[in-house]
N, C-alpha and C positions, 0 to 999 in steps of 0.2 A: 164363313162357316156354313156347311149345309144346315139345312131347318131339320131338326127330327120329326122324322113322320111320323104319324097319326099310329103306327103299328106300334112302332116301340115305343112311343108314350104309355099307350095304352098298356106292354108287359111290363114295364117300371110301374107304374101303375098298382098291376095285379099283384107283381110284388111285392109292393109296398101292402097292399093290402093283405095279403098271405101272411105278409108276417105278422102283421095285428091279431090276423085270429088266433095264429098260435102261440103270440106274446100270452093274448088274455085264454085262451085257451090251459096254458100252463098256470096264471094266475088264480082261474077260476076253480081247475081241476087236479093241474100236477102240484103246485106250490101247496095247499091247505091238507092232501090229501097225500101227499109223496113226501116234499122235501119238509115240511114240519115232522112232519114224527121222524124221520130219517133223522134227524138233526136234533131231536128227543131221545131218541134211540141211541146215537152217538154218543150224549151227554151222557147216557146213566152206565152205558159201557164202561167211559174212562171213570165217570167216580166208583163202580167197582172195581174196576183195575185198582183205582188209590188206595180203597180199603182193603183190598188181597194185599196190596202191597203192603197196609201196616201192619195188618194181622201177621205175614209173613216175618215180621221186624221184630213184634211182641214174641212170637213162638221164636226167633231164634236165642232173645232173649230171657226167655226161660227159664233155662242153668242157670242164670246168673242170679236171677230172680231167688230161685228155689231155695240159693244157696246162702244168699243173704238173710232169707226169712227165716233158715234153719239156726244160722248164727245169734239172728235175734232171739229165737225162741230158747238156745242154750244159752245166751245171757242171760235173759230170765229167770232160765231155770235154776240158775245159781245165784240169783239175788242179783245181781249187777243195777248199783244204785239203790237199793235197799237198805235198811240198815239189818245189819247180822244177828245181833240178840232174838232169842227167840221167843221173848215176849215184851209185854210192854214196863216194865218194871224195869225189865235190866235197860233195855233201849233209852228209859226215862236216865237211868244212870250214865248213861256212854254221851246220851245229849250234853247233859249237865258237866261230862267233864272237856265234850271237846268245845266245850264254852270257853270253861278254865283256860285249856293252853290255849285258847287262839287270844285272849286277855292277856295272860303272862305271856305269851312270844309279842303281842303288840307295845305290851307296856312292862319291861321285866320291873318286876317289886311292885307292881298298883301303882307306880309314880304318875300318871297320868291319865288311866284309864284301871275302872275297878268295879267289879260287878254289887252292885243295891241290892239285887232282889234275885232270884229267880224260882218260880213259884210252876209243879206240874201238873198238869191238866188230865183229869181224868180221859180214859180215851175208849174209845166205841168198837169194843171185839164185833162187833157183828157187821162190820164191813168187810169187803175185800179185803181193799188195805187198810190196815189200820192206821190212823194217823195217831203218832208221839207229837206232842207239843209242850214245852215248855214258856212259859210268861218269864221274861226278862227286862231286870233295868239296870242301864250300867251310866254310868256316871266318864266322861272320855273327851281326850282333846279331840278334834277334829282327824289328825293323820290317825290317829290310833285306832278312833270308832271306823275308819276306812277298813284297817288293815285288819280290824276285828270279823266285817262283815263281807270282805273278800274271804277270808280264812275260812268263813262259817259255810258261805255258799260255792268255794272250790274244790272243796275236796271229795273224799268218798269215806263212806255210803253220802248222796245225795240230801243235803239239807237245807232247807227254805226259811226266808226268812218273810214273817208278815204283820201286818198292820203295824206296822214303824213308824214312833211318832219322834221328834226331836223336837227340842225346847234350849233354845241356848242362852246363857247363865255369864252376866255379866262377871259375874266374878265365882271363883268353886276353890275348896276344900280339897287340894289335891289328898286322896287316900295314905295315912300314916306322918301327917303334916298338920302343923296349926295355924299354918297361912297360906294365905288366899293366892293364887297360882295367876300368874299373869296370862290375859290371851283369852281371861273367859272357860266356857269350856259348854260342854253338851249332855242335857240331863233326855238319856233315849231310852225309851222300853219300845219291845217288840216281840213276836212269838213267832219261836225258835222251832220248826218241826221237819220231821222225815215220816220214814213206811217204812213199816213192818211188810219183811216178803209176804207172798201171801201163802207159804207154806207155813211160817210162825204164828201169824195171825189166827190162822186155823187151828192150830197146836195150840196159842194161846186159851182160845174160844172154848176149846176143848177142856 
């Protein structure tokens, strides 16, 4: 093989050195001054692109929005989940009776379930809603006080059931009986309440 000569060592050479300058060349000057922000620049492009793009997504759903909210707001406006009495008196009276049948449809005649007490609680015109509450104790086998406190809390107007305590009774009195009921049974109080719309509450206040 010939020996390369001294010439063309020397441009391999100069090439090879050529290119170092302009490696560090682009290092020192293009990359920190060019291709950084360039590539900053890029980033903040596409995360606005992202964000037009969800704004674009909210605004189309908008209708759907609008129309939902209007629905809620004429729920509202017709009480939906309120109780309908338009004060608390009568309200106190519709509690206490849909106590009653959700006891008699759990237990027809008190044979196993039978209301102790129920006692009503003064209530606070000067809120929004007003809350009705009634204090209850009922005396109940197990499937019955279920079927009492599904009854009370499914249906409508919307009624809550709180601070529930139970206590179970080795042995109980079933209601309209002089002997002791096998199976034990459950001595529960708790309070019984709803709202008053807040179109009533106001009328009541009034």
């Amino acid at each position: 093989m010939a020996p390369v000569s001294i010439a063309e060592r020397d441009r391999w050479l100069a090439l090879g050195l050529l290119l170092a300058v302009l490696a560090l060349a682009y290092a020192v000057l293009v990359h920190p001054w060019w291709t950084v922000p360039m590539r900053a620049a890029n980033a903040n492009i596409e995360a606005l692109q992202q964000r037009e793009l969800r704004l674009r997504m909210q605004l189309q759903q908008a209708p759907q929005v609008a129309q939902r909210l209007e629905q809620v707001r004429m729920q509202l406006g017709t009480g939906a989940g309120f109780i309908v009495e338009p004060n608390a008196e009568l309200a106190t009276a519709s509690l206490i009776q849909r106590l009653e049948t959700a006891v008699v449809q759990a237990s027809p005649g008190n044979r196993s379930c039978a209301i102790q007490n129920r006692s009503p609680l003064q209530s606070d015109t000067r809120e929004r809603y007003v809350r009705v509450v009634v204090q209850v104790r009922l005396r109940c086998g197990t499937p019955e006080l279920a079927a009492v406190l599904h009854s009370l809390e499914g249906g409508e107007p919307r009624l809550f059931v709180g601070n529930l305590n139970i206590l179970a009774n080795r042995m109980y009195f079933s209601p309209g009986t002089e002997a002791p009921a096998s199976g034990g049974g459950l001595d529960v109080s708790f309070d019984l309440y709803g709202y008053l719309s807040p179109s009533a509450g106001a009328t009541g206040a009034n």
